[in-house]
Chimera marker file (.cmm) of the C-alpha trace (Angstrom):
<marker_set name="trace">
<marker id="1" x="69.656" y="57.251" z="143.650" r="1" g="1" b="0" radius="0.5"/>
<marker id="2" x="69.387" y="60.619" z="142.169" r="1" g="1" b="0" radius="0.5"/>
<marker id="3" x="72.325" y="62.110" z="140.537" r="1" g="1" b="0" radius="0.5"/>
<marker id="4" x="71.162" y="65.967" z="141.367" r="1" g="1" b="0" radius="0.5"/>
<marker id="5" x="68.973" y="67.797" z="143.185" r="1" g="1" b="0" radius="0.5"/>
<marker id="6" x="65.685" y="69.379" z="142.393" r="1" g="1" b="0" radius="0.5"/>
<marker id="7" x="66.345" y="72.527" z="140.266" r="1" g="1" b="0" radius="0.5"/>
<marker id="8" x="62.603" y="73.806" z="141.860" r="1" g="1" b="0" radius="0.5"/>
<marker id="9" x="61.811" y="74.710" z="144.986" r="1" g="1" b="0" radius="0.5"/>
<marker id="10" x="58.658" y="74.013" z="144.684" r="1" g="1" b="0" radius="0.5"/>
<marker id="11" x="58.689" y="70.453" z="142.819" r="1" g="1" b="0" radius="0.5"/>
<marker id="12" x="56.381" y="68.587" z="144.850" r="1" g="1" b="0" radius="0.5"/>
<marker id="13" x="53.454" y="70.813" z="144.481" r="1" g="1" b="0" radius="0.5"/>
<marker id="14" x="54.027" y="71.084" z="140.590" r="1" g="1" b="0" radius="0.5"/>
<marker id="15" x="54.491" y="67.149" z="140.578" r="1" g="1" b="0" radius="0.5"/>
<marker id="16" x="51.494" y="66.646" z="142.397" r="1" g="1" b="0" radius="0.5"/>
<marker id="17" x="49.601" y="69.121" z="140.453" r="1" g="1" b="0" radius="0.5"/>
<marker id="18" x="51.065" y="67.850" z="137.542" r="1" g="1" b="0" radius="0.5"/>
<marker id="19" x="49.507" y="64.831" z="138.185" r="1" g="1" b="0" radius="0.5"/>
<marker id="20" x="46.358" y="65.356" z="138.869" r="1" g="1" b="0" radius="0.5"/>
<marker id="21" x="45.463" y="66.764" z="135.544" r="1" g="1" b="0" radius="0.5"/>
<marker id="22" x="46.260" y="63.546" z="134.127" r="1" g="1" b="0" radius="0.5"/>
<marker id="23" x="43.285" y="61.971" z="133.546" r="1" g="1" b="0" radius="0.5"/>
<marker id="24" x="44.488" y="58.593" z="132.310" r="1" g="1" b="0" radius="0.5"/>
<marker id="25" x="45.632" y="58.309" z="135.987" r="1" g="1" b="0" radius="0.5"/>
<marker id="26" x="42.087" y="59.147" z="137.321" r="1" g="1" b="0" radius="0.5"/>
<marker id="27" x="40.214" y="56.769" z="134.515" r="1" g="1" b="0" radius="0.5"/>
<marker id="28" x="43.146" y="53.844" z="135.714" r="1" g="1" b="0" radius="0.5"/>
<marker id="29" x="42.167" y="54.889" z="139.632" r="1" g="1" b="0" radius="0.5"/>
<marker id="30" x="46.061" y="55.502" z="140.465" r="1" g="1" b="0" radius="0.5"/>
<marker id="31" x="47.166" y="57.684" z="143.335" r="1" g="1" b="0" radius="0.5"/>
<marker id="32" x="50.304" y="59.614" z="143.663" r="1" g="1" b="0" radius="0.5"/>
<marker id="33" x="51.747" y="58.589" z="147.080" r="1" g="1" b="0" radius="0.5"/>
<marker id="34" x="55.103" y="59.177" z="147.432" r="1" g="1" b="0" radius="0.5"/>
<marker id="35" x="57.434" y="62.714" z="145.977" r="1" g="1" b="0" radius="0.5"/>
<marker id="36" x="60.905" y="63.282" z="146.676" r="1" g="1" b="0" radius="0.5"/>
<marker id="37" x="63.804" y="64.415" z="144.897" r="1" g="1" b="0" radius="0.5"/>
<marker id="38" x="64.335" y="62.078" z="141.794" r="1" g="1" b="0" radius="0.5"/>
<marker id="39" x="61.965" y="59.492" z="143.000" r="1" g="1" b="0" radius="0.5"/>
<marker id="40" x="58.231" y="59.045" z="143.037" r="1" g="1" b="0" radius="0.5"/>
<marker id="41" x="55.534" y="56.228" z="143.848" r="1" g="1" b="0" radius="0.5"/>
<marker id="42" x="52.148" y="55.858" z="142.058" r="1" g="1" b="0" radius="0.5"/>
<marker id="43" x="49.829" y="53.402" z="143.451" r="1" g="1" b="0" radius="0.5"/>
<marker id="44" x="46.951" y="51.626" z="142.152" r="1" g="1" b="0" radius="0.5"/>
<marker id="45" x="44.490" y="49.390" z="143.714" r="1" g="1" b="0" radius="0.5"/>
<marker id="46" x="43.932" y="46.320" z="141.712" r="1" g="1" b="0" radius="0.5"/>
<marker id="47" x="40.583" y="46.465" z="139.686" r="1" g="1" b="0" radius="0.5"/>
<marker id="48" x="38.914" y="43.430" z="138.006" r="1" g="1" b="0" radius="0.5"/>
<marker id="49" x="38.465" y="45.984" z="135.110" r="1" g="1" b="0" radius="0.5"/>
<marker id="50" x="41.660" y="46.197" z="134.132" r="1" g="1" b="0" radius="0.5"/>
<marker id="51" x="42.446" y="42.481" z="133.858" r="1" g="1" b="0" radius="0.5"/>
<marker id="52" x="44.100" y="40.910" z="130.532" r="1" g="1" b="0" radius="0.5"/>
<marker id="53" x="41.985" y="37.385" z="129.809" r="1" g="1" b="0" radius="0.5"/>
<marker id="54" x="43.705" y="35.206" z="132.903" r="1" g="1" b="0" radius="0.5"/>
<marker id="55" x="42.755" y="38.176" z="135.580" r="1" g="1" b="0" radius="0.5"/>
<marker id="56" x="46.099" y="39.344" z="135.528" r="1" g="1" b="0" radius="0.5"/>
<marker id="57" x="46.553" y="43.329" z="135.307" r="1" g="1" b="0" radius="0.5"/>
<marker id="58" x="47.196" y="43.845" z="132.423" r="1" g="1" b="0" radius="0.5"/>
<marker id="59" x="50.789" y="44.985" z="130.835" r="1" g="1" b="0" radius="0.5"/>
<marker id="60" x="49.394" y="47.990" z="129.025" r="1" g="1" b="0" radius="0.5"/>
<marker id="61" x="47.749" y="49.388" z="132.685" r="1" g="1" b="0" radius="0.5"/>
<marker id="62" x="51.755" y="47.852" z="134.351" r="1" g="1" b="0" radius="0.5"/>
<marker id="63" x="53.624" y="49.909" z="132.188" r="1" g="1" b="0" radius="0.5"/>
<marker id="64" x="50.898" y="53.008" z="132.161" r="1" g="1" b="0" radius="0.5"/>
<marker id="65" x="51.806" y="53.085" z="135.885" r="1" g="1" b="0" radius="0.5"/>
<marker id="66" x="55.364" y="52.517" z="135.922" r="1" g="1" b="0" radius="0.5"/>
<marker id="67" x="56.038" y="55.326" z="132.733" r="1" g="1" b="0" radius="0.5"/>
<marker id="68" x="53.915" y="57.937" z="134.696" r="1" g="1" b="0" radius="0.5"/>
<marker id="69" x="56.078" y="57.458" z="137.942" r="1" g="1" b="0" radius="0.5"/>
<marker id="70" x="59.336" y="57.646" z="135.939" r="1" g="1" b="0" radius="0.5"/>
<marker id="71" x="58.302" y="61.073" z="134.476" r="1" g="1" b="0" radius="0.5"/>
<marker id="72" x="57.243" y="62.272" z="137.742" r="1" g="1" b="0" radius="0.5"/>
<marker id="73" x="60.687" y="61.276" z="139.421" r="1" g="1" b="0" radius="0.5"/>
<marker id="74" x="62.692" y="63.313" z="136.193" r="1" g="1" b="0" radius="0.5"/>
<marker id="75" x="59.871" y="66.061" z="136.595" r="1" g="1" b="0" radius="0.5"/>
<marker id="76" x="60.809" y="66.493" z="140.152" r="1" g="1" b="0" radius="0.5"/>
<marker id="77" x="64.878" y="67.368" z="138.832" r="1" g="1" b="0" radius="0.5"/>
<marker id="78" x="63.914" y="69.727" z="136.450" r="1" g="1" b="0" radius="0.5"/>
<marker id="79" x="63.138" y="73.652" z="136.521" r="1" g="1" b="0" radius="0.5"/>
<marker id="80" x="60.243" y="75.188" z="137.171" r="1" g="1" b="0" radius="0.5"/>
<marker id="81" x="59.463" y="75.978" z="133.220" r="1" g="1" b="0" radius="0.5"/>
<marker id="82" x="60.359" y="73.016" z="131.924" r="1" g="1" b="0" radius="0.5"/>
<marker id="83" x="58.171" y="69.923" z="130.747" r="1" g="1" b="0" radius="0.5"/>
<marker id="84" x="58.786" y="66.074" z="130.505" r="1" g="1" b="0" radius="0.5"/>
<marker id="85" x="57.965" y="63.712" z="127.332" r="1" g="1" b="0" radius="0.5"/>
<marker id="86" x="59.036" y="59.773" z="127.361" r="1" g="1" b="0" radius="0.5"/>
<marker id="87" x="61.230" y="59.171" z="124.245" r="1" g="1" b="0" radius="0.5"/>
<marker id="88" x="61.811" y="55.593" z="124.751" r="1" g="1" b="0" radius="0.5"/>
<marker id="89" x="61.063" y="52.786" z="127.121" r="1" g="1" b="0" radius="0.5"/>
<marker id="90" x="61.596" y="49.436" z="127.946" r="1" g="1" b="0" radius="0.5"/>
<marker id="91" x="59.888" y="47.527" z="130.274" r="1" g="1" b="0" radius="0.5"/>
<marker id="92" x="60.037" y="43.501" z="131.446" r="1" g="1" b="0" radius="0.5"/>
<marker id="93" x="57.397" y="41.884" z="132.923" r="1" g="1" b="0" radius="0.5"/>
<marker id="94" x="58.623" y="39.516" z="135.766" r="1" g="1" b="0" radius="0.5"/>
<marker id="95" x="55.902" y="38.086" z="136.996" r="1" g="1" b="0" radius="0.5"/>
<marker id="96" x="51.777" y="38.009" z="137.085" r="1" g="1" b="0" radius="0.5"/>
<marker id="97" x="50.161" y="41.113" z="137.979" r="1" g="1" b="0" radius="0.5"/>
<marker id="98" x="47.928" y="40.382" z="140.740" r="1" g="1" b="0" radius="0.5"/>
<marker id="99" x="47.262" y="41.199" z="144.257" r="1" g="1" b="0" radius="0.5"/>
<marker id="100" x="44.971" y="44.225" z="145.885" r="1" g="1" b="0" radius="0.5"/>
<marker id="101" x="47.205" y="46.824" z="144.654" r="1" g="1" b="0" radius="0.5"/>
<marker id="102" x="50.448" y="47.764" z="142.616" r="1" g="1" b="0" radius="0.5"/>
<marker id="103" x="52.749" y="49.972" z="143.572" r="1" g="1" b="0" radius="0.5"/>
<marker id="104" x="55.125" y="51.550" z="141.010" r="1" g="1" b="0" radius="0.5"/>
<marker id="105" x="58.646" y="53.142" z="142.354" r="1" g="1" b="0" radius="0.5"/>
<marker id="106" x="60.425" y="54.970" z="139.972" r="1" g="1" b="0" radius="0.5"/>
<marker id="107" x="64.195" y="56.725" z="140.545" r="1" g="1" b="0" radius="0.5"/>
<marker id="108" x="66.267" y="58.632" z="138.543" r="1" g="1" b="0" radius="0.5"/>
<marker id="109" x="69.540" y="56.843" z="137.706" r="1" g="1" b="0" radius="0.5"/>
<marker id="110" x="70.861" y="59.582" z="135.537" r="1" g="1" b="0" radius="0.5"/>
<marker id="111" x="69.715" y="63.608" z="135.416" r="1" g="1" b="0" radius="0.5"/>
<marker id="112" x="70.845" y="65.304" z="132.337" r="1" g="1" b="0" radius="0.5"/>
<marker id="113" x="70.299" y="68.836" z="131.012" r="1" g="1" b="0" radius="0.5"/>
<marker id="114" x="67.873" y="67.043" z="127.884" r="1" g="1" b="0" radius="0.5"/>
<marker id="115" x="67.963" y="63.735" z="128.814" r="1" g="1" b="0" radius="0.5"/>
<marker id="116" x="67.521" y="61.847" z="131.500" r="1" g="1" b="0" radius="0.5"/>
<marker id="117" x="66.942" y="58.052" z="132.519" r="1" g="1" b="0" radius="0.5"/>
<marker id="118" x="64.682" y="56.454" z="135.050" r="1" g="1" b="0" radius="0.5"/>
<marker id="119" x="64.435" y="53.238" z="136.527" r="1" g="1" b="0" radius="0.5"/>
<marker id="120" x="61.195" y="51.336" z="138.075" r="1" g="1" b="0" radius="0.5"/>
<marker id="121" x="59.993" y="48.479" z="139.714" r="1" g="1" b="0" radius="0.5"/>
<marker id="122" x="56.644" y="47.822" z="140.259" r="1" g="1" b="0" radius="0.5"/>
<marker id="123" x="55.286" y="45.135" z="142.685" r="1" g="1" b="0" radius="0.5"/>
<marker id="124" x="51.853" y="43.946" z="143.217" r="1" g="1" b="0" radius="0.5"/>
<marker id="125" x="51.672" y="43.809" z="146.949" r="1" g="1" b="0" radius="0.5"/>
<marker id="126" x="49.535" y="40.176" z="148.213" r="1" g="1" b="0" radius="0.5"/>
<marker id="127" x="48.265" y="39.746" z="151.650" r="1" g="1" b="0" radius="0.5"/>
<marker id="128" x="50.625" y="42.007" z="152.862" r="1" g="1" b="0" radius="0.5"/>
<marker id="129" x="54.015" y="40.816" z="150.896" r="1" g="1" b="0" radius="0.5"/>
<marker id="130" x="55.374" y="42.982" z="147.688" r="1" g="1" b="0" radius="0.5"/>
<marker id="131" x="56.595" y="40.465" z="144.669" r="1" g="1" b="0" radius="0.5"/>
<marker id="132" x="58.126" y="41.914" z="142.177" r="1" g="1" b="0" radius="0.5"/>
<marker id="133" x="56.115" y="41.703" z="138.685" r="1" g="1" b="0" radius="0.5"/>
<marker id="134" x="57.565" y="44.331" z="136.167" r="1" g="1" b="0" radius="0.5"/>
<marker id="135" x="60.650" y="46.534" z="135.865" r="1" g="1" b="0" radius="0.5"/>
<marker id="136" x="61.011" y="49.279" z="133.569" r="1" g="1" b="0" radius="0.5"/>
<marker id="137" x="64.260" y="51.511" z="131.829" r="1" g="1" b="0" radius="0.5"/>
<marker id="138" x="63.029" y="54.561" z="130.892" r="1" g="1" b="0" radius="0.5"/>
<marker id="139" x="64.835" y="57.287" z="128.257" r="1" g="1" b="0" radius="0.5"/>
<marker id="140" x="62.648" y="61.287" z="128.872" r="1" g="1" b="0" radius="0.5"/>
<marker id="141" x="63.488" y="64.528" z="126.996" r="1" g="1" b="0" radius="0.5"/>
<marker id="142" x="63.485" y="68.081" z="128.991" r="1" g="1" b="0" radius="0.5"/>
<marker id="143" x="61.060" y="70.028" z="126.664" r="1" g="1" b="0" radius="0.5"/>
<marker id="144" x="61.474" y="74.212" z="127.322" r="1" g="1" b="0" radius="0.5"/>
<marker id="145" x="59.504" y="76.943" z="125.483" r="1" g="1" b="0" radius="0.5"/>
<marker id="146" x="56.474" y="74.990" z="124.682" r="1" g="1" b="0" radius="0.5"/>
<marker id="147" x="54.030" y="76.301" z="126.666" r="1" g="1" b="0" radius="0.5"/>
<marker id="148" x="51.191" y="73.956" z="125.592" r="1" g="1" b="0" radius="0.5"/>
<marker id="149" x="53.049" y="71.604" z="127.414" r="1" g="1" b="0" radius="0.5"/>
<marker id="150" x="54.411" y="73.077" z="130.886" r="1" g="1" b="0" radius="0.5"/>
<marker id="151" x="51.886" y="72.251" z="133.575" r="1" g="1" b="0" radius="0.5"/>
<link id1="1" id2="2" r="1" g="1" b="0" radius="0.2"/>
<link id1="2" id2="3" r="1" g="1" b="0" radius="0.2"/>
<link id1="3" id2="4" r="1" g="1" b="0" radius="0.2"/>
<link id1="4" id2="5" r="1" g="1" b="0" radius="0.2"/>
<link id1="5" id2="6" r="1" g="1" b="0" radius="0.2"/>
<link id1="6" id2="7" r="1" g="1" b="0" radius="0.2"/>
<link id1="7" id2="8" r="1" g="1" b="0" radius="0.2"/>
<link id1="8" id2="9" r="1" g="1" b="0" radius="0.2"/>
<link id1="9" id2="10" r="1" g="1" b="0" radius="0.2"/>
<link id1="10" id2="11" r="1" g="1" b="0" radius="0.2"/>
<link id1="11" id2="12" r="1" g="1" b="0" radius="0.2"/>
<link id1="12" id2="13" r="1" g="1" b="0" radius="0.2"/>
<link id1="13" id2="14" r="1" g="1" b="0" radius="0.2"/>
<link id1="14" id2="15" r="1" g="1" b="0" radius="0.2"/>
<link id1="15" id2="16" r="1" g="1" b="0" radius="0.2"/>
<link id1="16" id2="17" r="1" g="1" b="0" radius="0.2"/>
<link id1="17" id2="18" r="1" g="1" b="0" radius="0.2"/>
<link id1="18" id2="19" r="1" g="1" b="0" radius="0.2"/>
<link id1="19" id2="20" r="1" g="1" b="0" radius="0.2"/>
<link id1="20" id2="21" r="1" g="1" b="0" radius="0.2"/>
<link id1="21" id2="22" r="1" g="1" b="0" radius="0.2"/>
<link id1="22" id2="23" r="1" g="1" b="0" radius="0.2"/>
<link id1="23" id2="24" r="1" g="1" b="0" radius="0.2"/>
<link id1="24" id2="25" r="1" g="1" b="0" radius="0.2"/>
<link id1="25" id2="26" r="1" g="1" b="0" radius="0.2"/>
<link id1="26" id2="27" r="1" g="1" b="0" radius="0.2"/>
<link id1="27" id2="28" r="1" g="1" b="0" radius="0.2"/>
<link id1="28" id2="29" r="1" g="1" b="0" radius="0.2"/>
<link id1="29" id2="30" r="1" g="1" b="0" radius="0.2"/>
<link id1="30" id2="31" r="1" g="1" b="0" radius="0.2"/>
<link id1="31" id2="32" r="1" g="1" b="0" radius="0.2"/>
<link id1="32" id2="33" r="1" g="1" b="0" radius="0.2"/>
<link id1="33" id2="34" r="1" g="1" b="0" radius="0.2"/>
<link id1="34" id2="35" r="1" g="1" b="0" radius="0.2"/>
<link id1="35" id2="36" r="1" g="1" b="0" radius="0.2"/>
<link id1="36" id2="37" r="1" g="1" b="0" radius="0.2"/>
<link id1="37" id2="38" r="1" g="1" b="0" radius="0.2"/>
<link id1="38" id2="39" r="1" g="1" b="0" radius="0.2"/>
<link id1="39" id2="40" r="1" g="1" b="0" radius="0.2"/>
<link id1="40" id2="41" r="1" g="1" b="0" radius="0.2"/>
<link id1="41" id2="42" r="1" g="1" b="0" radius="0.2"/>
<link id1="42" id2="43" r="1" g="1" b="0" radius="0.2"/>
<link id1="43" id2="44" r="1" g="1" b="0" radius="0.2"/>
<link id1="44" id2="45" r="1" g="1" b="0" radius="0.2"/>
<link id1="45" id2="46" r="1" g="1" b="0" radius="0.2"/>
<link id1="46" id2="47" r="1" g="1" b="0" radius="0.2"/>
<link id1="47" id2="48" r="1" g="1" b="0" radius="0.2"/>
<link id1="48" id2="49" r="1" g="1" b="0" radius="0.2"/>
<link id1="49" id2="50" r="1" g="1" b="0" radius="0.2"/>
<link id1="50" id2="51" r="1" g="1" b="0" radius="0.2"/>
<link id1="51" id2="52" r="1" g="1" b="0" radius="0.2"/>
<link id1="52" id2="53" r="1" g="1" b="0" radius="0.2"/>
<link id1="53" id2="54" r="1" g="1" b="0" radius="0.2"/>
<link id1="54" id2="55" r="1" g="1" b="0" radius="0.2"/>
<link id1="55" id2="56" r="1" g="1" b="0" radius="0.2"/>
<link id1="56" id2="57" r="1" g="1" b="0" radius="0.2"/>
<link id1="57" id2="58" r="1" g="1" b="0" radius="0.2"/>
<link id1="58" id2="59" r="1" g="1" b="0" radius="0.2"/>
<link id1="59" id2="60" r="1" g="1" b="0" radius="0.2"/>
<link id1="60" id2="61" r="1" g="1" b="0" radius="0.2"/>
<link id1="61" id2="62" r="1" g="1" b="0" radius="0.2"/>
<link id1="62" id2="63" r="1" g="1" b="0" radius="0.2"/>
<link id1="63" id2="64" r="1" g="1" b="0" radius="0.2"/>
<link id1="64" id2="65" r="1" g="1" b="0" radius="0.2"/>
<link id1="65" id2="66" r="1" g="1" b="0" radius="0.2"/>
<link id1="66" id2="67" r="1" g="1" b="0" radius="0.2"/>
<link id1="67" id2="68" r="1" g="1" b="0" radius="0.2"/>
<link id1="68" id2="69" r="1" g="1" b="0" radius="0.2"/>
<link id1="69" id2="70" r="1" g="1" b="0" radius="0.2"/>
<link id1="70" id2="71" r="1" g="1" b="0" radius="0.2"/>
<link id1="71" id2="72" r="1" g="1" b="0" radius="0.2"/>
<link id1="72" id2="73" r="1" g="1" b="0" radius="0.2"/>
<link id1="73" id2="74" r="1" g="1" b="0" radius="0.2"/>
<link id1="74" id2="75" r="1" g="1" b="0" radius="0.2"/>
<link id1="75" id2="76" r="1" g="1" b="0" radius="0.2"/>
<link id1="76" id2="77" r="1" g="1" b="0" radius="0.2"/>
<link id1="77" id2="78" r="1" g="1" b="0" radius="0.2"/>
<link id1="78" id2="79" r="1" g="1" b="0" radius="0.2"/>
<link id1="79" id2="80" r="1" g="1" b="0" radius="0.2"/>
<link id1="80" id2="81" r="1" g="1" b="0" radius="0.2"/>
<link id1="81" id2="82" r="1" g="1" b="0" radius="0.2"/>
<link id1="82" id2="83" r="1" g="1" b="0" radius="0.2"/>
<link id1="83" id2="84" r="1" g="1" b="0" radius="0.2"/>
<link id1="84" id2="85" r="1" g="1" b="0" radius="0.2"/>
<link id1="85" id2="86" r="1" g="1" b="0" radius="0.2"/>
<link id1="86" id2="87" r="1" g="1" b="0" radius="0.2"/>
<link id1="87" id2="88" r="1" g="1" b="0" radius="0.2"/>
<link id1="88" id2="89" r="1" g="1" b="0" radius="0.2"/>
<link id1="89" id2="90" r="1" g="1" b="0" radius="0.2"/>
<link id1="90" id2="91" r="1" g="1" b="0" radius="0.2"/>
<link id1="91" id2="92" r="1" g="1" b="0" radius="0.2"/>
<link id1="92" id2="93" r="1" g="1" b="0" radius="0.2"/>
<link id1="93" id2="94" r="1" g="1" b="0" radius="0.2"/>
<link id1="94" id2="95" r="1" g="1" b="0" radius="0.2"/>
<link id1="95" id2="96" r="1" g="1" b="0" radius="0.2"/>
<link id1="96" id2="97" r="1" g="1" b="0" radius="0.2"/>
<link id1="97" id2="98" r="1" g="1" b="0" radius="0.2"/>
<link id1="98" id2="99" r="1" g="1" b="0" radius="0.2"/>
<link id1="99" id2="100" r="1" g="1" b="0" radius="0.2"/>
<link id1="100" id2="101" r="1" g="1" b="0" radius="0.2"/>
<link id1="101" id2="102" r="1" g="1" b="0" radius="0.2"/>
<link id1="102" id2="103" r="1" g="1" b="0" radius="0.2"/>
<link id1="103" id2="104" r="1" g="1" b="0" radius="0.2"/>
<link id1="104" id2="105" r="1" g="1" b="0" radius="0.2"/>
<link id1="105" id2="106" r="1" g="1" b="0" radius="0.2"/>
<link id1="106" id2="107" r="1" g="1" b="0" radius="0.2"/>
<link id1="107" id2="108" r="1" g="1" b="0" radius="0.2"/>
<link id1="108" id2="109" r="1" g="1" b="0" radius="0.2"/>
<link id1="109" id2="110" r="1" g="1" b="0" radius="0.2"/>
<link id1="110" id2="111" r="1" g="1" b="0" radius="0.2"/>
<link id1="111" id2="112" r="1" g="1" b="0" radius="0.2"/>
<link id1="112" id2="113" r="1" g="1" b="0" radius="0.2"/>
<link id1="113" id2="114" r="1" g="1" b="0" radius="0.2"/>
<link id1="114" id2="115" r="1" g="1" b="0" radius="0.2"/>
<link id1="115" id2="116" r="1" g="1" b="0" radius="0.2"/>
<link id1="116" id2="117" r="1" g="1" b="0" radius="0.2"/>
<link id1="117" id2="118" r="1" g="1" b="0" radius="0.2"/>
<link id1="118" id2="119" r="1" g="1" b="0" radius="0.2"/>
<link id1="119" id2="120" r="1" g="1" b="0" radius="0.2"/>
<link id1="120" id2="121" r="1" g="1" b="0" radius="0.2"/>
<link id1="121" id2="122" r="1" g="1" b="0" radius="0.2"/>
<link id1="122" id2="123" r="1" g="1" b="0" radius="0.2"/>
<link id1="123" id2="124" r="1" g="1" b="0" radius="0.2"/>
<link id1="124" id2="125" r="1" g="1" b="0" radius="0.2"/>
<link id1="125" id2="126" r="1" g="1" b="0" radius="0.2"/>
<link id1="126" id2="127" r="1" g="1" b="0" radius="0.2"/>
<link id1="127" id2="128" r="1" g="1" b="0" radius="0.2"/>
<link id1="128" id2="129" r="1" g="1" b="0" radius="0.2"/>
<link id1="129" id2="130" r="1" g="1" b="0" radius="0.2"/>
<link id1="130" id2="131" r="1" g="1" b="0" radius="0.2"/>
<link id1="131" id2="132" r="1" g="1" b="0" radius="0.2"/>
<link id1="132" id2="133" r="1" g="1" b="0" radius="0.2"/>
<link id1="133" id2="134" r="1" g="1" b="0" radius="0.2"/>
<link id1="134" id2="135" r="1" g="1" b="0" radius="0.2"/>
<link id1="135" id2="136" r="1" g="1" b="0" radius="0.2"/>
<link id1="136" id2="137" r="1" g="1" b="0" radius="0.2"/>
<link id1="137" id2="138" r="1" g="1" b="0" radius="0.2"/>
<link id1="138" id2="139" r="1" g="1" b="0" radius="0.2"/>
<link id1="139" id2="140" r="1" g="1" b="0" radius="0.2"/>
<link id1="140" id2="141" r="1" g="1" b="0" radius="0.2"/>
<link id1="141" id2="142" r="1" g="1" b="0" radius="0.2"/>
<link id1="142" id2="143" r="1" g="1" b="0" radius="0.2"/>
<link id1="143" id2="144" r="1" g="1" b="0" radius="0.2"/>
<link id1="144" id2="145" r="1" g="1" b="0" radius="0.2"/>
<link id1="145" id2="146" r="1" g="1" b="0" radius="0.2"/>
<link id1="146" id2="147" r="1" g="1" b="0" radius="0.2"/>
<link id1="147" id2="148" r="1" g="1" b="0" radius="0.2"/>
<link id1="148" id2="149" r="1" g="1" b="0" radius="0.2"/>
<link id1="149" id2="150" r="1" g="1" b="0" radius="0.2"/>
<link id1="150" id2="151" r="1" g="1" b="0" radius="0.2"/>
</marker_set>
């Protein structure tokens, strides 16, 4: 649950905008499908290209997913000039990644002025039934007067 609200009113269109400039999200094929206040869900619909060796998404493309929508749920708290950089995650892989899609659902558990930590839980959703297969704790830092970065 989110600890504050958003400081912009305008944080959905900058998340979503936000987001689609990242192009590791467009290579991957993810989709940003939910935006609220401290939360956000990224989709992505399983691909036989991102597989590790068993056909099993792979943990790099799990926690790609699950990091993105954790600094999209802090972006959504902050003000309109500020930025958001991950300073530290850590992320456990539950169970194996497959199914036609995972969806990643990230929340803020704790909003600070520079720091604030995010929670997700990303489940691989299988003829129509989620299973959990990773969780993730995630540390971000409020960056301000770099413009190279806001945006």
């Amino acid at each position: 649950m989110p600890t504050s609200a958003s400081q912009s009113p305008e944080f959905e269109n900058r998340t979503r905008a936000s987001f689609g400039r990242q192009e590791v999200m467009r290579t991957i094929g993810a989709m940003l499908t939910r935006v609220a206040a401290g939360e956000v869900e990224i989709t992505l619909p399983f691909r036989n290209n991102l597989t590790q060796q068993h056909g099993f998404m792979h943990a790099g493309i799990v926690s790609t997913i699950a990091d993105s929508a954790c600094g999209y749920a802090a972006y959504t708290l902050m003000p309109a000039d500020a930025a958001v950089l991950t300073i530290e995650y850590k992320v456990n892989l539950v169970a194996p990644a497959v199914g036609e899609r995972l969806i990643a659902r990230a929340r803020v558990t704790k909003a600070g002025r520079t720091v604030t930590v995010c929670a997700c839980d990303v489940f691989a959703l299988r003829d129509g039934q989620e299973k959990m297969v990773a969780t993730m704790l995630n540390t971000l830092m409020t960056v301000r007067d770099r413009p190279e970065l806001n945006g």
